[in-house]
PDB file of N, CA, C, O and CB in Angstrom:
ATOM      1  N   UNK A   1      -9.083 -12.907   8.701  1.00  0.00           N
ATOM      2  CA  UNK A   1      -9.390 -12.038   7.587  1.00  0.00           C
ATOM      3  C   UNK A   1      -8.109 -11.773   6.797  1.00  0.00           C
ATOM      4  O   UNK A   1      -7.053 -11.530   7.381  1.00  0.00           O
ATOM      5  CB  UNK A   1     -10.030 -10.716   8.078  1.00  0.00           C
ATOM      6  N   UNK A   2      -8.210 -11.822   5.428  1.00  0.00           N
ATOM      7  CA  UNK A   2      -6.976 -11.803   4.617  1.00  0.00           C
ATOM      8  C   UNK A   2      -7.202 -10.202   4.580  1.00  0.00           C
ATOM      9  O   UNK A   2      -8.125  -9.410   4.769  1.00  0.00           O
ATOM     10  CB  UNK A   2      -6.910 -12.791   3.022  1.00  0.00           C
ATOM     11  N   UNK A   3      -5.324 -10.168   4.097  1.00  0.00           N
ATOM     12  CA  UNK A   3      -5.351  -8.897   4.457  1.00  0.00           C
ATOM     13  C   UNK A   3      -5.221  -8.134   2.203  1.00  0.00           C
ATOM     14  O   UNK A   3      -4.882  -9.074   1.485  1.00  0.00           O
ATOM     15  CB  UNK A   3      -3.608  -8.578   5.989  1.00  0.00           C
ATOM     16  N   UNK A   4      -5.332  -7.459   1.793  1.00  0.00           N
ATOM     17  CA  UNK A   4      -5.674  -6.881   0.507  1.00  0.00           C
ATOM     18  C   UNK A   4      -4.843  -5.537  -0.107  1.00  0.00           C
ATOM     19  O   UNK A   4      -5.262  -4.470   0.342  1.00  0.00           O
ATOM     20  CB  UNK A   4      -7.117  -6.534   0.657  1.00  0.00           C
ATOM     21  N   UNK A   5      -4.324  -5.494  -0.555  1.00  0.00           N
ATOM     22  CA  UNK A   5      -3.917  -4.225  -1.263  1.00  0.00           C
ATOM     23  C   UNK A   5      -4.647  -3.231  -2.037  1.00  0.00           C
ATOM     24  O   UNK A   5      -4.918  -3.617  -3.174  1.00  0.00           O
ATOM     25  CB  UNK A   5      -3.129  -4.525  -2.021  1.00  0.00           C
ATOM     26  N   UNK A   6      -4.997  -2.183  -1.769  1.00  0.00           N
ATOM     27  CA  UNK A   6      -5.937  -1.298  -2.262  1.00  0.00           C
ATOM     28  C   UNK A   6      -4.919  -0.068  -2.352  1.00  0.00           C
ATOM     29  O   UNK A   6      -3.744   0.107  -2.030  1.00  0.00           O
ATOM     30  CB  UNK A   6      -7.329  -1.118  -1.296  1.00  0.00           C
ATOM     31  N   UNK A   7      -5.863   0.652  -2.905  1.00  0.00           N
ATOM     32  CA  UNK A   7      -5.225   2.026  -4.139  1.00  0.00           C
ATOM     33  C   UNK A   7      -5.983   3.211  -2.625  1.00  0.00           C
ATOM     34  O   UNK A   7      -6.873   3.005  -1.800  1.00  0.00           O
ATOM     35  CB  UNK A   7      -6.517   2.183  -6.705  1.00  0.00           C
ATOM     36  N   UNK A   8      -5.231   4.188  -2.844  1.00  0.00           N
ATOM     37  CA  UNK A   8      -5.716   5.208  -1.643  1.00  0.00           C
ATOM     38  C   UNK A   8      -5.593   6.389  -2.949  1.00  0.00           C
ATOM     39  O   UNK A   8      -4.637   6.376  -3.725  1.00  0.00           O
ATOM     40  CB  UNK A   8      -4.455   5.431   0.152  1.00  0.00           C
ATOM     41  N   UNK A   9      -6.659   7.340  -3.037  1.00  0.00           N
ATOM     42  CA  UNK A   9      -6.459   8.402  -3.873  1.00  0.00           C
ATOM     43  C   UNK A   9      -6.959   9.618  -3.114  1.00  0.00           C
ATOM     44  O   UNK A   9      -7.805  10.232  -3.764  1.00  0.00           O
ATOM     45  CB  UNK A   9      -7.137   8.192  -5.210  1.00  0.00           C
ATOM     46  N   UNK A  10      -6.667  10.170  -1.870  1.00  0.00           N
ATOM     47  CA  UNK A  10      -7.000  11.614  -1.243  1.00  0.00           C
ATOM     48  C   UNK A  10      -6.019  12.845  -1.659  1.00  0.00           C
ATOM     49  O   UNK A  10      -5.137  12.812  -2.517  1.00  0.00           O
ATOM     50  CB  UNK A  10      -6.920  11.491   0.402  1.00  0.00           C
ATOM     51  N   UNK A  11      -6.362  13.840  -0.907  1.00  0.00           N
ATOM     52  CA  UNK A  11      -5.812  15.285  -1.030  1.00  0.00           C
ATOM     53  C   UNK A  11      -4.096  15.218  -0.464  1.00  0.00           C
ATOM     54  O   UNK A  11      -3.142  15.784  -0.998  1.00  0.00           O
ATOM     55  CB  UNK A  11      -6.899  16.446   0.061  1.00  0.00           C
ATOM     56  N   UNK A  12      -4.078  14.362   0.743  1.00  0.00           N
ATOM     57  CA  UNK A  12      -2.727  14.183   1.121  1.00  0.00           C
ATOM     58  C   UNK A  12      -2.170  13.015   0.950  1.00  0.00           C
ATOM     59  O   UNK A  12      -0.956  12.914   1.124  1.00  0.00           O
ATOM     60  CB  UNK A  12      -2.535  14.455   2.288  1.00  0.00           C
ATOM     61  N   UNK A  13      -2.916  11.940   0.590  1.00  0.00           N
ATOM     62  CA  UNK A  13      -1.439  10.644   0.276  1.00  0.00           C
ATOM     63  C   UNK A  13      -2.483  10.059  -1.209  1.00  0.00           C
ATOM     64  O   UNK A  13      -3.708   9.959  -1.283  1.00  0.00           O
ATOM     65  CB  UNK A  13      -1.049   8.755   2.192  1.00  0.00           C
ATOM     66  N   UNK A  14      -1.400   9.753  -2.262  1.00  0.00           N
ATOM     67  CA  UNK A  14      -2.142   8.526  -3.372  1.00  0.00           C
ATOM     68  C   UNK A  14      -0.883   7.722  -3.506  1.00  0.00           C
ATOM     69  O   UNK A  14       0.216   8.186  -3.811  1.00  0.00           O
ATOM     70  CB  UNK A  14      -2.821   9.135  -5.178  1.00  0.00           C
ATOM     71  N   UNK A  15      -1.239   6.098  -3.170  1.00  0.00           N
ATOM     72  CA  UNK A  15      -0.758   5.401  -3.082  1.00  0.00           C
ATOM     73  C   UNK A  15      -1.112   3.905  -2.709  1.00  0.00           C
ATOM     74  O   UNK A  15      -2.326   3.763  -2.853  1.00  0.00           O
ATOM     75  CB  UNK A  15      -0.218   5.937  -2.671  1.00  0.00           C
ATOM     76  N   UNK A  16      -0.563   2.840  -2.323  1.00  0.00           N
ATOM     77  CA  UNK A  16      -1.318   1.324  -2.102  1.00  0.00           C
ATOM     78  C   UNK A  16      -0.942   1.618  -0.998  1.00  0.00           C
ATOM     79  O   UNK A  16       0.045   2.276  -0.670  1.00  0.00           O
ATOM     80  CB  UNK A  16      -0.936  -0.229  -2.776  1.00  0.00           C
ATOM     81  N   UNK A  17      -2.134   0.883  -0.050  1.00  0.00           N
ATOM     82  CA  UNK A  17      -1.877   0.505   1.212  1.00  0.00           C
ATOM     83  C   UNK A  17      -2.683  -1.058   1.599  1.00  0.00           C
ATOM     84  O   UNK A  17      -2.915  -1.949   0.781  1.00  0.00           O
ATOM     85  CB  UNK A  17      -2.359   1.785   2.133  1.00  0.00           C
ATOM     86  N   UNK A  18      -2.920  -1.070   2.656  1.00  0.00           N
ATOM     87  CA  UNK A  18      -2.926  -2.216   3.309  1.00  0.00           C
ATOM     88  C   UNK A  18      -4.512  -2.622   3.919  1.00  0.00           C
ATOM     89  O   UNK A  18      -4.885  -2.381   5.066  1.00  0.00           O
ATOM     90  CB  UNK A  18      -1.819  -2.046   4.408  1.00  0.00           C
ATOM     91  N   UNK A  19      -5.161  -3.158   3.069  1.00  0.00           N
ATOM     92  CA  UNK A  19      -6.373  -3.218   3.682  1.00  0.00           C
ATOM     93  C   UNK A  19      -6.852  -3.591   5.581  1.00  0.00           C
ATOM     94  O   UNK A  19      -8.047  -3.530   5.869  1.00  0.00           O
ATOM     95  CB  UNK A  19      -6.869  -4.221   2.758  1.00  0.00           C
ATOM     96  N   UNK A  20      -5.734  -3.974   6.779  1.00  0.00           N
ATOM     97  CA  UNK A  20      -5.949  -4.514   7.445  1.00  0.00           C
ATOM     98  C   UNK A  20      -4.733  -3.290   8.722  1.00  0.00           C
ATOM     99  O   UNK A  20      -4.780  -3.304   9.952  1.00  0.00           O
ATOM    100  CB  UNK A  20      -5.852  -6.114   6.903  1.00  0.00           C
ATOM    101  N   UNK A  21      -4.082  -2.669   8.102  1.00  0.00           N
ATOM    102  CA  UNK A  21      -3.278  -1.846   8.968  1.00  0.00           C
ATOM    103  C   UNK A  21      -2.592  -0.785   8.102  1.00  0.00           C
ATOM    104  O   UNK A  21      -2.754  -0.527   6.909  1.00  0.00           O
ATOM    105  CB  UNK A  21      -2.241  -2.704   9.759  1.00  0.00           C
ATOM    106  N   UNK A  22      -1.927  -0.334   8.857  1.00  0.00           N
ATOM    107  CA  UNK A  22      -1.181   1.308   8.305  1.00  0.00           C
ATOM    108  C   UNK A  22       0.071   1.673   7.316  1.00  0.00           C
ATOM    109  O   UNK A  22       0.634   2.745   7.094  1.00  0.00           O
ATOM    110  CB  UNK A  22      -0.606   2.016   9.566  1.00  0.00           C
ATOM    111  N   UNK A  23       0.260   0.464   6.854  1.00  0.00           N
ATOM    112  CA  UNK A  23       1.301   0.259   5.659  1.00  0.00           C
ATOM    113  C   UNK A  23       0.934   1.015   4.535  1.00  0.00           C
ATOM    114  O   UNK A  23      -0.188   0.851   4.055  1.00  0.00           O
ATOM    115  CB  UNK A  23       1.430  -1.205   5.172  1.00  0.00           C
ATOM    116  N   UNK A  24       1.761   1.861   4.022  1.00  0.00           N
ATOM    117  CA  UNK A  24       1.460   2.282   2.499  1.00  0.00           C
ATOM    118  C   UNK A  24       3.158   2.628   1.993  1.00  0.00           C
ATOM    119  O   UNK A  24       4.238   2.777   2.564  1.00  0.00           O
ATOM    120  CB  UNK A  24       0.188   3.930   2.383  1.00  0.00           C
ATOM    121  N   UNK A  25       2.717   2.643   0.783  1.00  0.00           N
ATOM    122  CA  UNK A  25       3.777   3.477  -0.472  1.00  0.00           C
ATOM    123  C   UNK A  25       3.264   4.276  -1.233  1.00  0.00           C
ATOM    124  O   UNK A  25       2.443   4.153  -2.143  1.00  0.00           O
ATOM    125  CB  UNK A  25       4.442   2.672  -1.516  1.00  0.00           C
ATOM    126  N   UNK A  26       3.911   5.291  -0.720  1.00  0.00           N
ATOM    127  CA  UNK A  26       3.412   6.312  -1.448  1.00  0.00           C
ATOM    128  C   UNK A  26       3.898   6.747  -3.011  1.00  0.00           C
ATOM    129  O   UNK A  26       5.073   6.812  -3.374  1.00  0.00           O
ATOM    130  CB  UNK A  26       3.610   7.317  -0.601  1.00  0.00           C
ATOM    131  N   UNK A  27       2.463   7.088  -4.022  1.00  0.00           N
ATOM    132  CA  UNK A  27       2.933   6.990  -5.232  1.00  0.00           C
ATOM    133  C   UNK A  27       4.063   8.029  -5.673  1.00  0.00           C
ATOM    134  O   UNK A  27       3.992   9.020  -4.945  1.00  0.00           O
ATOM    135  CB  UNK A  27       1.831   7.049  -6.031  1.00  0.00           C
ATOM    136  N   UNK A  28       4.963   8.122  -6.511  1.00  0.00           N
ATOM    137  CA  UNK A  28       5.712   8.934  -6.899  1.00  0.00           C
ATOM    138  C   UNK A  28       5.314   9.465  -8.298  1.00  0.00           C
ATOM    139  O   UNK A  28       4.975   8.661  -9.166  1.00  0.00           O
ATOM    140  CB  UNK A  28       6.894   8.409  -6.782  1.00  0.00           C
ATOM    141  N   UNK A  29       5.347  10.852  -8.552  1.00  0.00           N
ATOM    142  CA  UNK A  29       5.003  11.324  -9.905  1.00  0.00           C
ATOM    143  C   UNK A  29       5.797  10.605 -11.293  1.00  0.00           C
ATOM    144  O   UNK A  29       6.982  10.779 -11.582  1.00  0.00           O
ATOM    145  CB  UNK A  29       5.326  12.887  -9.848  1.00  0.00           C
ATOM    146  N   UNK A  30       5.040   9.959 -11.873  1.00  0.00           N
ATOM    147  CA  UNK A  30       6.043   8.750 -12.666  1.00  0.00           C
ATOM    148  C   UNK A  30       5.529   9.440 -14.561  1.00  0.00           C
ATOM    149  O   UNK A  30       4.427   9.519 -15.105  1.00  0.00           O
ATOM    150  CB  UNK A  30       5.238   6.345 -12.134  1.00  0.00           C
ATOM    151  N   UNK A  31       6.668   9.737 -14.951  1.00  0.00           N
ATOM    152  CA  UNK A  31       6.280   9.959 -16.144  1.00  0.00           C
ATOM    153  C   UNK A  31       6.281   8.972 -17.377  1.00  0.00           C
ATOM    154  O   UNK A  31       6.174   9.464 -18.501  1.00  0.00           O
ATOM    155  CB  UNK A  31       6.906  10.897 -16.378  1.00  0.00           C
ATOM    156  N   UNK A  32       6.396   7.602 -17.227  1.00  0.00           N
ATOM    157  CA  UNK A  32       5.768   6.728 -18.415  1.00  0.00           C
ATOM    158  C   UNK A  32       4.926   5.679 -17.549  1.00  0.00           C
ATOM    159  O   UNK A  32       4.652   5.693 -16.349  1.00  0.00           O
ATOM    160  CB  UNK A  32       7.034   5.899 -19.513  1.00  0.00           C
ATOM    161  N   UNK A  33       4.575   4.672 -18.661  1.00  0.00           N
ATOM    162  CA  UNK A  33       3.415   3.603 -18.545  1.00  0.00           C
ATOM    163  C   UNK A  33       5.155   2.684 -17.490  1.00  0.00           C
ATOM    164  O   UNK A  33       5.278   2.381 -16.304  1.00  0.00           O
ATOM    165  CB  UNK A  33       2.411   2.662 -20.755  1.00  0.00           C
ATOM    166  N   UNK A  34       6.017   2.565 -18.539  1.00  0.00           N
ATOM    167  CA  UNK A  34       7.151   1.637 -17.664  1.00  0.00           C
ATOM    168  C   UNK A  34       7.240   1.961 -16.479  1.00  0.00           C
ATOM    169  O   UNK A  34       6.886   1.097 -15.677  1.00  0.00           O
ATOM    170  CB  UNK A  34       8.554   1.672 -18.070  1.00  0.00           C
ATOM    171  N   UNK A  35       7.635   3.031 -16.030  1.00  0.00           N
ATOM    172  CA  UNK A  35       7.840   3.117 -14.357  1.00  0.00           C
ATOM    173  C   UNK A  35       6.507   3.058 -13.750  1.00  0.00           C
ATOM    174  O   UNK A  35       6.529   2.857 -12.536  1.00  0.00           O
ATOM    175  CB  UNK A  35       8.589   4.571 -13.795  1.00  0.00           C
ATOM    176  N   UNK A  36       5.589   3.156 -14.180  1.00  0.00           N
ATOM    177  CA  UNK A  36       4.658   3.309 -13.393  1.00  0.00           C
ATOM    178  C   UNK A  36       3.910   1.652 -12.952  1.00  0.00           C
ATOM    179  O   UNK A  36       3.308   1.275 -11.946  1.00  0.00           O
ATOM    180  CB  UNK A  36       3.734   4.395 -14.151  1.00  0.00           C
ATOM    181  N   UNK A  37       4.290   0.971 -14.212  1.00  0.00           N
ATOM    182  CA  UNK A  37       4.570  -0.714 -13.803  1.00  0.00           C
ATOM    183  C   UNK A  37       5.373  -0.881 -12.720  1.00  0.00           C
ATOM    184  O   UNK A  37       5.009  -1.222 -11.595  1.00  0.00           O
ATOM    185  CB  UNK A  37       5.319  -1.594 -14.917  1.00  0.00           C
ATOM    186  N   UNK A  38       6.845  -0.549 -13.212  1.00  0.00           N
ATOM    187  CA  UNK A  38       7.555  -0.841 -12.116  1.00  0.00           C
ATOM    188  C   UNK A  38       7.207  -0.638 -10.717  1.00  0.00           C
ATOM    189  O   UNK A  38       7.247  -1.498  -9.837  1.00  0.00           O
ATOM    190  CB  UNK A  38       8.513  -0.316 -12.275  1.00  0.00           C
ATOM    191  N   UNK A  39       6.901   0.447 -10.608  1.00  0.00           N
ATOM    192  CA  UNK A  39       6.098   0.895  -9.111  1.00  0.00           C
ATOM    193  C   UNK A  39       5.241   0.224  -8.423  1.00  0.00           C
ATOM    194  O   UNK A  39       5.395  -0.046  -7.232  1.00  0.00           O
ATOM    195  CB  UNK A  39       5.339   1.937  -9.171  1.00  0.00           C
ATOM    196  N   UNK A  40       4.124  -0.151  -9.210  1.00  0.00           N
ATOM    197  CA  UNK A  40       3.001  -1.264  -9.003  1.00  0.00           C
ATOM    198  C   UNK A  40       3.810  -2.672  -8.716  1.00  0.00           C
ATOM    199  O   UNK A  40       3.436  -3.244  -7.692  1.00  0.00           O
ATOM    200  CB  UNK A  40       1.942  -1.420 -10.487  1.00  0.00           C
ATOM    201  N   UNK A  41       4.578  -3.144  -9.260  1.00  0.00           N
ATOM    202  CA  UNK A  41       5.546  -4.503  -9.121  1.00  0.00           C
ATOM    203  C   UNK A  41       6.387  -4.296  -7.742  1.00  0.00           C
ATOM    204  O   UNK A  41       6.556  -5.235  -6.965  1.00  0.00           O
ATOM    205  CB  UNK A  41       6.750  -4.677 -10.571  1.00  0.00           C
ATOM    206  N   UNK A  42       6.799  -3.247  -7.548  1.00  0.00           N
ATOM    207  CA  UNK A  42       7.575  -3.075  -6.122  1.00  0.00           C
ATOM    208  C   UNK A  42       6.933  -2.920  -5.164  1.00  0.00           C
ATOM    209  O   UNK A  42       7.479  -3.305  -4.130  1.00  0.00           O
ATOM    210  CB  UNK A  42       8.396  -2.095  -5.965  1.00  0.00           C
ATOM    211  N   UNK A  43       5.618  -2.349  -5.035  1.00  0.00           N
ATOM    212  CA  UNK A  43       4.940  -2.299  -4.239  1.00  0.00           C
ATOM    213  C   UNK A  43       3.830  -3.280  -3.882  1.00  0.00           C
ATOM    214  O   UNK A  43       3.405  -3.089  -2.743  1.00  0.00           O
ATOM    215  CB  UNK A  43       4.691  -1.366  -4.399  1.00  0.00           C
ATOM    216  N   UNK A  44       3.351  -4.091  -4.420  1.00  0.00           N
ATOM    217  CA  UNK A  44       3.012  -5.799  -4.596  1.00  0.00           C
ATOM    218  C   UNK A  44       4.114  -6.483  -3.797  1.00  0.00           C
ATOM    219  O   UNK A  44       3.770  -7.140  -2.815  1.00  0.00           O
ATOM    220  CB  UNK A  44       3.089  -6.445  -6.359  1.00  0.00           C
ATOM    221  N   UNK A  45       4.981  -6.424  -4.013  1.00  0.00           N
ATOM    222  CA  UNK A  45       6.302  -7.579  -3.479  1.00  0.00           C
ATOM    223  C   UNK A  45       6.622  -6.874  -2.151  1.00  0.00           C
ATOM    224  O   UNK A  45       6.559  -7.636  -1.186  1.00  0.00           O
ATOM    225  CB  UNK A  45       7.993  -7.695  -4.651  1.00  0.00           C
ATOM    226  N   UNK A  46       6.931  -5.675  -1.886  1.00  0.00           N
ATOM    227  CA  UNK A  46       6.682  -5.112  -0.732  1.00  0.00           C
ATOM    228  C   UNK A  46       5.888  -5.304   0.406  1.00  0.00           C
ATOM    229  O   UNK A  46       6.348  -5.413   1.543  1.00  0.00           O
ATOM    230  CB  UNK A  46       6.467  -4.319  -0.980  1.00  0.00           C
ATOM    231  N   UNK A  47       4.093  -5.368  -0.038  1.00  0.00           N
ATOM    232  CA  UNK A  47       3.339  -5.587   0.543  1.00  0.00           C
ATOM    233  C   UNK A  47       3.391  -7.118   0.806  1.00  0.00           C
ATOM    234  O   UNK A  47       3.378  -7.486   1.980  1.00  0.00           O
ATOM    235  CB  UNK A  47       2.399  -5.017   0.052  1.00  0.00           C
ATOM    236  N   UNK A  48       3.449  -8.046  -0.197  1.00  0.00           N
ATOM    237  CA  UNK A  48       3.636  -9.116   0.535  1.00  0.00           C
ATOM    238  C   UNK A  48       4.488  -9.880   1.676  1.00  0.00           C
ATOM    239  O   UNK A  48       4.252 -10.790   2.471  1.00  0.00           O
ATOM    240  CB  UNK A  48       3.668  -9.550  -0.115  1.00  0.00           C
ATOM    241  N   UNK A  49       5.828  -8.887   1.299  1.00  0.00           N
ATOM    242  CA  UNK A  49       6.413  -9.504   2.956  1.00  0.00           C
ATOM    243  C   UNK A  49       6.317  -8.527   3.982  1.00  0.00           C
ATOM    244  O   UNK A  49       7.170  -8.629   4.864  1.00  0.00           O
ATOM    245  CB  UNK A  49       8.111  -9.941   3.044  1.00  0.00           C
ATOM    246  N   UNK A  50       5.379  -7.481   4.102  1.00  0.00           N
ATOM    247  CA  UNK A  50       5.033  -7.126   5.007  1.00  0.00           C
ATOM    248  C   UNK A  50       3.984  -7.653   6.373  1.00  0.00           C
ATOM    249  O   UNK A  50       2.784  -7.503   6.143  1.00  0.00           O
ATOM    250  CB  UNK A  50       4.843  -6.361   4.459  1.00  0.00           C
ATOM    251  N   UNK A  51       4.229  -8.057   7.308  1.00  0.00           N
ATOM    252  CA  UNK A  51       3.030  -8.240   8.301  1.00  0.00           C
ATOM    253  C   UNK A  51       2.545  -7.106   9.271  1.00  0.00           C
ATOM    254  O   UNK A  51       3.071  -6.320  10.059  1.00  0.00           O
ATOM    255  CB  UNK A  51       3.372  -9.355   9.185  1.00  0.00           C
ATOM    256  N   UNK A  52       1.438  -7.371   8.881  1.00  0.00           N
ATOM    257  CA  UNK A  52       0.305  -6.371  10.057  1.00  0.00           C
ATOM    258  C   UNK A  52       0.906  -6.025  11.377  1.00  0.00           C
ATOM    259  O   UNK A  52       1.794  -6.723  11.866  1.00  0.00           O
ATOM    260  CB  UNK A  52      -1.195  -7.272  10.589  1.00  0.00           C
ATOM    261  N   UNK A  53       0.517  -5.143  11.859  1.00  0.00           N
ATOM    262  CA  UNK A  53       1.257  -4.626  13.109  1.00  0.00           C
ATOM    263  C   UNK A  53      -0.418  -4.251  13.951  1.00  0.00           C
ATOM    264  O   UNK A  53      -0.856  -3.114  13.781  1.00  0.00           O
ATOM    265  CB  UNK A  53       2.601  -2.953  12.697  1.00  0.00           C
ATOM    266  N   UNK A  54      -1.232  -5.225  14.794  1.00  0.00           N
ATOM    267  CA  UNK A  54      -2.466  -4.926  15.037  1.00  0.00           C
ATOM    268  C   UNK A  54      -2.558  -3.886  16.185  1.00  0.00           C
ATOM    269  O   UNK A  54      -1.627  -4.115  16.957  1.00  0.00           O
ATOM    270  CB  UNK A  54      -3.169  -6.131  15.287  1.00  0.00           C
ATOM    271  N   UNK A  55      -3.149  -3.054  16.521  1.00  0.00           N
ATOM    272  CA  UNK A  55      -3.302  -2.529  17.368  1.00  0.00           C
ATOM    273  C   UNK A  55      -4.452  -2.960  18.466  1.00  0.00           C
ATOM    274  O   UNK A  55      -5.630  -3.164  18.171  1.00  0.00           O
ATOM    275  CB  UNK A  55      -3.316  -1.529  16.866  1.00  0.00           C
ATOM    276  N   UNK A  56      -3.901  -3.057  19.759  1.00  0.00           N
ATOM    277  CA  UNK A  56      -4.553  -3.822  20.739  1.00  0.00           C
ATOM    278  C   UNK A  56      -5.873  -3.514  21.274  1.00  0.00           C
ATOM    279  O   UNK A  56      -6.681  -4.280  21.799  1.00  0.00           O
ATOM    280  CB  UNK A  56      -3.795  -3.872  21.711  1.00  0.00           C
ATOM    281  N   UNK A  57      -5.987  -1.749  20.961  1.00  0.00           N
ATOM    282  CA  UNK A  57      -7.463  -1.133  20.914  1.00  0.00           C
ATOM    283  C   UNK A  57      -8.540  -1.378  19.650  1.00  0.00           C
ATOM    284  O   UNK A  57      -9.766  -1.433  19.554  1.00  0.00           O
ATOM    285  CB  UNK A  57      -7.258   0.408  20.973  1.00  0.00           C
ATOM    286  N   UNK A  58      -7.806  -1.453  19.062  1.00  0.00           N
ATOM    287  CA  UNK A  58      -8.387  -1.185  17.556  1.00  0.00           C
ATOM    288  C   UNK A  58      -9.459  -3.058  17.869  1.00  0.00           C
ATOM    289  O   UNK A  58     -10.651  -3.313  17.701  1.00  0.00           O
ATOM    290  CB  UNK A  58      -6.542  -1.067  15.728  1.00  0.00           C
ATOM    291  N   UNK A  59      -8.575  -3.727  18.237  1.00  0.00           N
ATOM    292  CA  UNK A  59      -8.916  -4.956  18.497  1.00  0.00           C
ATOM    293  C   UNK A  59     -10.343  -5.834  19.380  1.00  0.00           C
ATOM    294  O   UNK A  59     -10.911  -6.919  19.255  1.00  0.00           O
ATOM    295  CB  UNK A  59      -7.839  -5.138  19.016  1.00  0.00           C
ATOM    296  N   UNK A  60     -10.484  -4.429  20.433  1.00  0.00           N
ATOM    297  CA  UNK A  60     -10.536  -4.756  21.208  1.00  0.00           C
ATOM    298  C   UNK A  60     -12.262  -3.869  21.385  1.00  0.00           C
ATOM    299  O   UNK A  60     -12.912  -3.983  22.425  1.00  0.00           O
ATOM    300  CB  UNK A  60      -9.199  -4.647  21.909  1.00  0.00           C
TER     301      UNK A  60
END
């Protein structure tokens, strides 16, 4: 199963995380359209050299 980047928007974290494990970045209050690109671009490239860390219950 490929793993996906998705948007998290709750009461305690908004930010991308990791469709397949517990990775996120959390968003920072960004006051233009530019940083808020930038953010999205760092956190894309981030996530991609990240690997899953599976948990053996979760698995199981």
């Amino acid at each position: 199963m490929n793993k996906h980047l998705i948007w998290i928007d709750g009461d305690d974290f908004s930010g991308w995380c990791c469709s397949r494990c517990t990775w996120g970045m959390t968003a920072p209050r960004l006051e233009s359209t530019v940083a808020a690109l930038a953010f999205n671009r760092v956190a894309q490239e981030d996530f991609e050299k990240h690997t899953c860390v599976h948990n053996a219950q979760a698995d199981a």
